[in-house]
NUTORTI-376315 format. One record per residue (C-alpha): chain; z negated, y negated, x negated; residue in three letters. Coordinates in pm, whole numbers, plus 32768, in hexadecimal, padded with zeros to 4 digits. Layout:
c:up:north:east:r
A:Z:Y:X:ala
...
***
This chain:
c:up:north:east:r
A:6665:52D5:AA4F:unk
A:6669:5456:AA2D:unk
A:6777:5529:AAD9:unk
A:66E4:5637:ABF7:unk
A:6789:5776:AC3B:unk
A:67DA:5786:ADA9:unk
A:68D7:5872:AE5E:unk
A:6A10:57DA:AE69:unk
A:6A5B:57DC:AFE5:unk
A:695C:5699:AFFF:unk
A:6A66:55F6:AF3D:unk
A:6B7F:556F:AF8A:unk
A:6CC0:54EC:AEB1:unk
A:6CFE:53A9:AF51:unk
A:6B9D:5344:AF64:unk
A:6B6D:53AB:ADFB:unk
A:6CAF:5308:AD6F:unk
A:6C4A:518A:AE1D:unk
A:6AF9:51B6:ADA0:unk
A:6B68:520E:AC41:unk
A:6C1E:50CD:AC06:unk
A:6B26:4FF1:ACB4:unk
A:6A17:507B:ABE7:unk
A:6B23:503A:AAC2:unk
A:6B62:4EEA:AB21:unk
A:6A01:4E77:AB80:unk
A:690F:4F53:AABA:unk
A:67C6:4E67:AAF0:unk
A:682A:4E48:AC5A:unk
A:684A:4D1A:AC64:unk
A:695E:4D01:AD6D:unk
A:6920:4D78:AEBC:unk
A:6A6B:4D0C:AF5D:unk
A:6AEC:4E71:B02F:unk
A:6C17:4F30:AF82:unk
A:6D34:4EF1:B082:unk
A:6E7A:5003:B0A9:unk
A:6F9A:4F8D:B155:unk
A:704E:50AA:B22B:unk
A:714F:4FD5:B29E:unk
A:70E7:4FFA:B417:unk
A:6F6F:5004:B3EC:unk
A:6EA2:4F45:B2E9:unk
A:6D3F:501A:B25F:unk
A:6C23:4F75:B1A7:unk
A:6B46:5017:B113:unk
A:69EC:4FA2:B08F:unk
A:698D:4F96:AF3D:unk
A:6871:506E:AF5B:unk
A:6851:5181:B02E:unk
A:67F3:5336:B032:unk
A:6726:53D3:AF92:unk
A:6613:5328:AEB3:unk
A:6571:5383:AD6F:unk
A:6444:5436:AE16:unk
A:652A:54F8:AF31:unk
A:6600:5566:AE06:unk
A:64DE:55F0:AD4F:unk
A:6437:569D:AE5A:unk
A:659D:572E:AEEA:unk
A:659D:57BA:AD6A:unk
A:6428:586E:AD62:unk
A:6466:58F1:AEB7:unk
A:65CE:5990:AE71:unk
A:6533:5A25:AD06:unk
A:63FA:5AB0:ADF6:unk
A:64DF:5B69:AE84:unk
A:65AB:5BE5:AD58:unk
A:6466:5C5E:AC84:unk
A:63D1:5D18:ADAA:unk
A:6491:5DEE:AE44:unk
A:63F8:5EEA:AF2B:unk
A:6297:5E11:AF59:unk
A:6272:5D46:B0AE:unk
A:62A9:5BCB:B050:unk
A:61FE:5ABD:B11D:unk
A:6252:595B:B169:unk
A:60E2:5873:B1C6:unk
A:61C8:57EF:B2BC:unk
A:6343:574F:B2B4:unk
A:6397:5749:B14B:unk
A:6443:55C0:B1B4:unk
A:64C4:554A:B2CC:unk
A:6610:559B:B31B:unk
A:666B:56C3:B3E6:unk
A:6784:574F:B32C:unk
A:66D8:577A:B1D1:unk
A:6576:582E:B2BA:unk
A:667A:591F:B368:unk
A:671B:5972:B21F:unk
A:65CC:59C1:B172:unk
A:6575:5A9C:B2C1:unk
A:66C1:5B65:B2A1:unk
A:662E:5BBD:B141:unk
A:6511:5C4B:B1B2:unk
A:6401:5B1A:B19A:unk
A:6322:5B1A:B2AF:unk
A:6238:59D3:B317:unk
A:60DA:59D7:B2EC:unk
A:60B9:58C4:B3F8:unk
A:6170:57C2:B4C5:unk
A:619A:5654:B497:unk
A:6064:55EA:B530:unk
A:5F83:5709:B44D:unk
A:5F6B:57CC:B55B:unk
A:5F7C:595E:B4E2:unk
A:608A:5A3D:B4F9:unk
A:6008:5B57:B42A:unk
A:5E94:5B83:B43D:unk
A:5E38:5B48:B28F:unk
A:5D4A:5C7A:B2C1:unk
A:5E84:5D39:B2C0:unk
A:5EEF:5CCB:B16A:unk
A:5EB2:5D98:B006:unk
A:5EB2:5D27:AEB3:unk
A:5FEA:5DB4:AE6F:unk
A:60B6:5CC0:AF87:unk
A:616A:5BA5:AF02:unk
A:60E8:5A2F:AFAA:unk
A:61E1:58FB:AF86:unk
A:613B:57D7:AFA8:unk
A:626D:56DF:B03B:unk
A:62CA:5587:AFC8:unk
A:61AD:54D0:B082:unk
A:60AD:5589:B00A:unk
A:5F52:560C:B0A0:unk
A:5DF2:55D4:B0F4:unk
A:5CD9:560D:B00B:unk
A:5C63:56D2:B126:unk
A:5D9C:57BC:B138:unk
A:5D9C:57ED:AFDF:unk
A:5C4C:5867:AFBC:unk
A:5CA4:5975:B0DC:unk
A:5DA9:5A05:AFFA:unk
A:5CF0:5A0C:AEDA:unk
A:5BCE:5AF3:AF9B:unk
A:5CDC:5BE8:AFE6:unk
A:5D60:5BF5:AE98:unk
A:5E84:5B1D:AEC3:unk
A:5F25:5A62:AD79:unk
A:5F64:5938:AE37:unk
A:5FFD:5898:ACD3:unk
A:60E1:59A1:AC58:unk
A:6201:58F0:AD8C:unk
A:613E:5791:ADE1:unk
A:6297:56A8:AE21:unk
A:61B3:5583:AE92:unk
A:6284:544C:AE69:unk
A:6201:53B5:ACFD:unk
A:622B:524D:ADDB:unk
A:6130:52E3:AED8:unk
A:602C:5348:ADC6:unk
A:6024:5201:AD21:unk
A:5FCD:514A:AE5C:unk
A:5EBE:525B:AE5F:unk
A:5E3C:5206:AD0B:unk
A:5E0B:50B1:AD51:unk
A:5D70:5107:AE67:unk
A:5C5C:519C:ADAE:unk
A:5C5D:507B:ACC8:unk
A:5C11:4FBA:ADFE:unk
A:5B2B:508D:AE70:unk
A:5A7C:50A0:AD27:unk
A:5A5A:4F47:AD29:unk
A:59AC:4F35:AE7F:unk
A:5B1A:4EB6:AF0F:unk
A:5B50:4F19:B087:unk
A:5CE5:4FB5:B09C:unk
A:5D84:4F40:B196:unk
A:5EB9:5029:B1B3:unk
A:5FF6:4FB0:B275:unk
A:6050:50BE:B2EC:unk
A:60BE:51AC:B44D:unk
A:5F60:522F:B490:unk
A:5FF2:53B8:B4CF:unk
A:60FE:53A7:B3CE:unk
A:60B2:54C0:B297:unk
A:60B3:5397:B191:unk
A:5FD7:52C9:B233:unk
A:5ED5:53E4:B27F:unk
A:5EEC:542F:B115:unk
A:5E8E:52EA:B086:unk
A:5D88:52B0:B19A:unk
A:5CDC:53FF:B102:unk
A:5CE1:53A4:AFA8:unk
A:5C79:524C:AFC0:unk
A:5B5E:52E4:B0A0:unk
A:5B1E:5399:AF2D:unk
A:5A76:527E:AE7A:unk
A:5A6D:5152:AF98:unk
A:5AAF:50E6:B0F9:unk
A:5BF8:50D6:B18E:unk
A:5C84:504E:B2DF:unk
A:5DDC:5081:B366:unk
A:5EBC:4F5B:B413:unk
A:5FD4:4FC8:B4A5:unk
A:60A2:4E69:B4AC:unk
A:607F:4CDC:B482:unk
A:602D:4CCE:B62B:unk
A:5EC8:4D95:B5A5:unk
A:5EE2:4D05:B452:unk
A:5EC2:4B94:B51E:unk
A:5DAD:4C1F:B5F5:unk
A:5D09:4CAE:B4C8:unk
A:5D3D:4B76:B416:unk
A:5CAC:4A91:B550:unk
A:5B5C:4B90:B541:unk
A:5B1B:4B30:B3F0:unk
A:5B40:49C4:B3FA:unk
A:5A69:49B0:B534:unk
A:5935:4A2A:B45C:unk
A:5958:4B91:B4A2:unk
A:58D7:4B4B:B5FC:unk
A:593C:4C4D:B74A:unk
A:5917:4DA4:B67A:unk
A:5927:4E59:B7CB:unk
A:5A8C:4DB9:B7E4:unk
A:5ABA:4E3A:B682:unk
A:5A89:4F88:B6ED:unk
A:5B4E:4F90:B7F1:unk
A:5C8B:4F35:B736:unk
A:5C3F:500F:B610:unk
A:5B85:514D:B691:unk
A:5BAF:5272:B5A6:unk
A:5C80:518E:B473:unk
A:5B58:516A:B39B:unk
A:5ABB:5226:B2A3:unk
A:5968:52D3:B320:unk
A:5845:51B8:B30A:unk
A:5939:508D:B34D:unk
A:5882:4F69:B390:unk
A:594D:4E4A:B3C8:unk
A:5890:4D46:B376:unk
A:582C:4D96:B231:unk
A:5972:4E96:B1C7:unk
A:5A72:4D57:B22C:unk
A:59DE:4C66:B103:unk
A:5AA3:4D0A:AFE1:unk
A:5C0D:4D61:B03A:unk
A:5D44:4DE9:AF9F:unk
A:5E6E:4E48:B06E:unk
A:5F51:4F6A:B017:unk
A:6094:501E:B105:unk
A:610E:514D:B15E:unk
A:6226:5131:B084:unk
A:6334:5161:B190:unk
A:62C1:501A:B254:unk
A:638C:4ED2:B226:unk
A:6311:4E3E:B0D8:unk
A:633E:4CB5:B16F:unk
A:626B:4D2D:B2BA:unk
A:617D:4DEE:B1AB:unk
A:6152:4C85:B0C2:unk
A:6136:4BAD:B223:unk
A:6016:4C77:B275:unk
A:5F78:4C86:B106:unk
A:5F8F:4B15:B12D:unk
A:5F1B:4AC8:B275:unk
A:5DF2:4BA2:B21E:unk
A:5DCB:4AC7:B0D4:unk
A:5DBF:4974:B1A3:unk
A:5CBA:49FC:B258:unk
A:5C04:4AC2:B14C:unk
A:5BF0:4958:B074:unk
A:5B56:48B2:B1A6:unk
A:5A30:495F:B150:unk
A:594D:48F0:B02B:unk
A:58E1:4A24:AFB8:unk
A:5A0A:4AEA:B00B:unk
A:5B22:4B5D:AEFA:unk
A:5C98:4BBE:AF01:unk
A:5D1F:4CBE:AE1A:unk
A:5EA2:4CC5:ADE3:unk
A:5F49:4DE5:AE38:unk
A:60BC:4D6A:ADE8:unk
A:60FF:4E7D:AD15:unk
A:60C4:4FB4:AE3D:unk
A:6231:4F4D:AED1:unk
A:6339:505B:AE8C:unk
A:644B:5010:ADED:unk
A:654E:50CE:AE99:unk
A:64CC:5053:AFE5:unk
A:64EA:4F0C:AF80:unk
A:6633:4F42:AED6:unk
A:66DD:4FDA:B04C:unk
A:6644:4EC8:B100:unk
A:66D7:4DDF:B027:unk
A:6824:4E73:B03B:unk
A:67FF:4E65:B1B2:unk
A:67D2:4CF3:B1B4:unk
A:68E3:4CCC:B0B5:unk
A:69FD:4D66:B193:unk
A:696A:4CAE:B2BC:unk
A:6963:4B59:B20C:unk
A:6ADC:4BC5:B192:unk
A:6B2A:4BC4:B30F:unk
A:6C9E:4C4A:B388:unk
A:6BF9:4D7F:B41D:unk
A:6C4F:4DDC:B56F:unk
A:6B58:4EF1:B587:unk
A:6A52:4FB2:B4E8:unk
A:6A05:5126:B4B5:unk
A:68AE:5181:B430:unk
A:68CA:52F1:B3A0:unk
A:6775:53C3:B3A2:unk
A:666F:54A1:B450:unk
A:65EB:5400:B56F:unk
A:6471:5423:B4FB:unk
A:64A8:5376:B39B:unk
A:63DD:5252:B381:unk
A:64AA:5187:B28B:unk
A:660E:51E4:B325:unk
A:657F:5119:B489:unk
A:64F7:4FF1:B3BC:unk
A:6678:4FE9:B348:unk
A:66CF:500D:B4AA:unk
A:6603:4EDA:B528:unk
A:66B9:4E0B:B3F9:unk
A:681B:4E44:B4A0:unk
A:67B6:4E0E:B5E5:unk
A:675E:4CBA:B592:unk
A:68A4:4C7A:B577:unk
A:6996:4DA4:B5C3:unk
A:69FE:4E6E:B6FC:unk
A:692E:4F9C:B64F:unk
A:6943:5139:B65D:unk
A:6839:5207:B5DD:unk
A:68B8:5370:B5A5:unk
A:6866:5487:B505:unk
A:699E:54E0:B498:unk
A:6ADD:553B:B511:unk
A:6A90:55F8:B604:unk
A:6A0F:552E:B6D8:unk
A:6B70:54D1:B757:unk
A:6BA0:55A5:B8AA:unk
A:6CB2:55C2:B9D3:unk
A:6BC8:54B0:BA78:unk
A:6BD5:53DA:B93E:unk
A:6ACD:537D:B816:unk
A:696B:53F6:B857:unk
A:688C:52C6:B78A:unk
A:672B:52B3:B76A:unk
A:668E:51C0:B812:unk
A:6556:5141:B70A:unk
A:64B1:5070:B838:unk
A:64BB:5150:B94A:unk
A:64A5:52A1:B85A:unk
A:65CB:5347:B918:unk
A:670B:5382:B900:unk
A:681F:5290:B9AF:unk
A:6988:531E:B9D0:unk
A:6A8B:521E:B99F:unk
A:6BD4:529B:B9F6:unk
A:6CFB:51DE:B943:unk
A:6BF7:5116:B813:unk
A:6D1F:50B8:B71F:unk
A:6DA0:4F32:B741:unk
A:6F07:4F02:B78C:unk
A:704D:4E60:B6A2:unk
A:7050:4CF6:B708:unk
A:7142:4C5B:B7D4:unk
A:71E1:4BA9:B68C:unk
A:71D2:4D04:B5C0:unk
A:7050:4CB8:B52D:unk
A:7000:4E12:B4A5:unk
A:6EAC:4E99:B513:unk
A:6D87:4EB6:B416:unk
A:6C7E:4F80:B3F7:unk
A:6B34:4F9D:B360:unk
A:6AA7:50F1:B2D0:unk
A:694B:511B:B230:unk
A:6846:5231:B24A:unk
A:66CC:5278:B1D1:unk
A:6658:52D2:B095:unk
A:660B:5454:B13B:unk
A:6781:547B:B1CC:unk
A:68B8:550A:B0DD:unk
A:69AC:547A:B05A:unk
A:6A76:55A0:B11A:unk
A:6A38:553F:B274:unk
A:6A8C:53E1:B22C:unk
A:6C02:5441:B196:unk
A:6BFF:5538:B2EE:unk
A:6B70:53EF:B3B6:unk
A:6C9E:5324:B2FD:unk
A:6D98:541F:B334:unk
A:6D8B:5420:B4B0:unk
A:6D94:52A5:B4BC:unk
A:6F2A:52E1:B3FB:unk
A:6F46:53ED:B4E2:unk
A:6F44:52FB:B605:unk
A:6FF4:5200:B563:unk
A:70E4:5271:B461:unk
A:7158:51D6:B339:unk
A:7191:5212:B1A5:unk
A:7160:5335:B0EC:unk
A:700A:5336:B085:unk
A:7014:5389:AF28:unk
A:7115:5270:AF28:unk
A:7017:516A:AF8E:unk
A:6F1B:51E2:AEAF:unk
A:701A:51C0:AD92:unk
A:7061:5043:ADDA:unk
A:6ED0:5017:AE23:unk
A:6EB0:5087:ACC9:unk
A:6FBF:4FAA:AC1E:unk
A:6F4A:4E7C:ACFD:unk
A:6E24:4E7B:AC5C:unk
A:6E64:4EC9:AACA:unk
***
């Protein structure tokens, strides 16, 4: 897999150095067992897979060499290049202003553009519709596109599907970027409908088998998720289901399936398989989620990332499962009043004043769990990691590192 060139301060040389000789060790990933450092008074594991993915990397890459070829021109973001508040702010600091916020809603009124301002497209990519708007004002919308190459395949199927008289059924946040993407472009050739989890997926499922039946009660669950000229009854005969690519791939394949059981019931309906939409490094940070989990010997878990990324709270709702779990941005979230966490089902924050577990009465040394999204650095996990020694103690870091590395030759 190619190397990106990112600014250095999203690294960091611990992360970096336990991820070298995993990848060394376990090249096909095949083992998804957490690397575990021993600090003598606190124990860390860290998962296998975690930070920044193939398509964050690339787009963090386009966007910093926007920046470097243009100086003097106003640069433009559609809206957060990824989700993760650190890597937005930095961007900002440069000079990169947003088109729009998270929701699509404008910032800077595109009339205002020329064709000689520079327009990232971010990692989730855009709507056919959006696109088209920057082209009538001139804008290369190309020359910086970082859309995630794991995003654009599920929108190529999609038009397979759609080409094929298949209805898309994205899985998929309804107001997230991605999911507004691939809604538009499978609008391009087909129809498309948007479930936003397996408690619609069921209903949707239930519909179907019932012989398409109440289609007022299908409009009132899914008002303004289908493609203009929906009609249920005939659109919900030939199906294919594809995700937003953040989503959990099991709840994503649950759904696909449910909706095939119920799809088969009818004669003259037809399934298409859509296996091959899952991304890879979603799947790969989910597994390494359940890996340290099923491991066990955690205490606690901390759950690195921005607050709005879609695939850092599916990692959250893993841990919780079975961990006392924090979801932070990043260090700083620690305050005189103790950690400030996100809470995913409430959407607030919760302060929790004194979160790290104590030494056992027989001397059992505390462990803790660290992952992060595929949008957060590798940086503000090491800072995340650091603060946990600075409440504990312990070994010299680079010492630890050294016998991580000769455990496993």
């Amino acid at each position: 897999m190619r190397n990106f060139d990112i600014p250095d301060f999203y690294r960091s040389p611990i992360i970096s150095r336990v991820k070298a000789r995993r990848k060394a060790l376990d090249p096909r990933k095949q083992d998804f067992a957490p690397s575990v450092l021993d600090f003598g008074s606190v124990r860390i594991q860290l998962a296998r897979h975690f930070g920044f993915c193939f398509g964050v990397e690339n787009a963090i890459e386009i966007s910093y060499k926007a920046i470097a070829e243009n100086p003097g021109k106003r640069i433009y973001l559609l809206s957060q290049m990824i989700h993760n508040p650190e890597v937005n702010a930095d961007l900002q600091s440069r000079g990169v202003q947003f088109l729009q916020d998270t929701l699509g809603l404008p910032l800077v009124p595109l009339q205002t553009l020329t064709p000689e301002d520079v327009v990232i497209v971010p990692a989730f990519g855009t709507t056919m519709e959006m696109e088209a708007k920057l082209k009538d004002v001139g804008v290369d919308v190309q020359k910086y596109n970082t859309t995630c190459p794991f995003v654009e395949k599920v929108w190529k199927r999609s038009a397979q599907l759609g080409a094929k008289d298949y209805t898309v059924v994205i899985h998929g946040k309804p107001q997230h970027e991605e999911t507004r993407a691939t809604f538009s472009h499978a609008a391009e050739t087909g129809h498309a409908l948007v479930v936003k989890d397996g408690t619609e997926a069921e209903w949707l499922a239930q519909w179907m088998e019932a012989g398409h039946g109440d289609v007022a009660a299908f409009w009132a669950k899914f008002e303004g998720r289908t493609t203009p000229g929906f009609e249920p009854e005939e659109h919900l005969r030939r199906v294919g289901v594809v995700n937003q690519t953040t989503m959990l791939a099991s709840d994503t394949q649950a759904i696909a399936d449910r909706i095939k059981v119920a799809v088969d019931a009818n004669q003259d309906a037809e399934f298409a398989n859509t296996r091959d939409t899952l991304c890879y490094a979603t799947n790969d940070n989910q597994s390494a989620t359940r890996g340290a989990l099923l491991a066990g010997g955690a205490d606690l878990a901390l759950v690195v990332g921005g607050y709005n990324s879609s695939n850092t709270s599916h990692l959250v709702e893993l841990c919780e499962e079975t961990l006392k779990t924090f979801f932070v941005r990043n260090e700083l979230e620690w305050k005189e009043d103790g950690v400030h966490h996100f809470d995913i089902h409430e959407g607030a924050i919760q302060v929790t004043a004194d979160p790290f577990p104590q030494q056992g009465a027989e001397g059992d040394v505390p462990t803790v769990l660290i992952t992060s999204g595929a949008s957060c650095p590798d940086a503000s996990v090491e800072r995340v990691l650091r603060l946990v020694l600075g409440h504990y103690g312990g070994r010299d870091v680079d010492a630890v590192l050294t016998e991580f590395e000769n455990s496993h030759a």
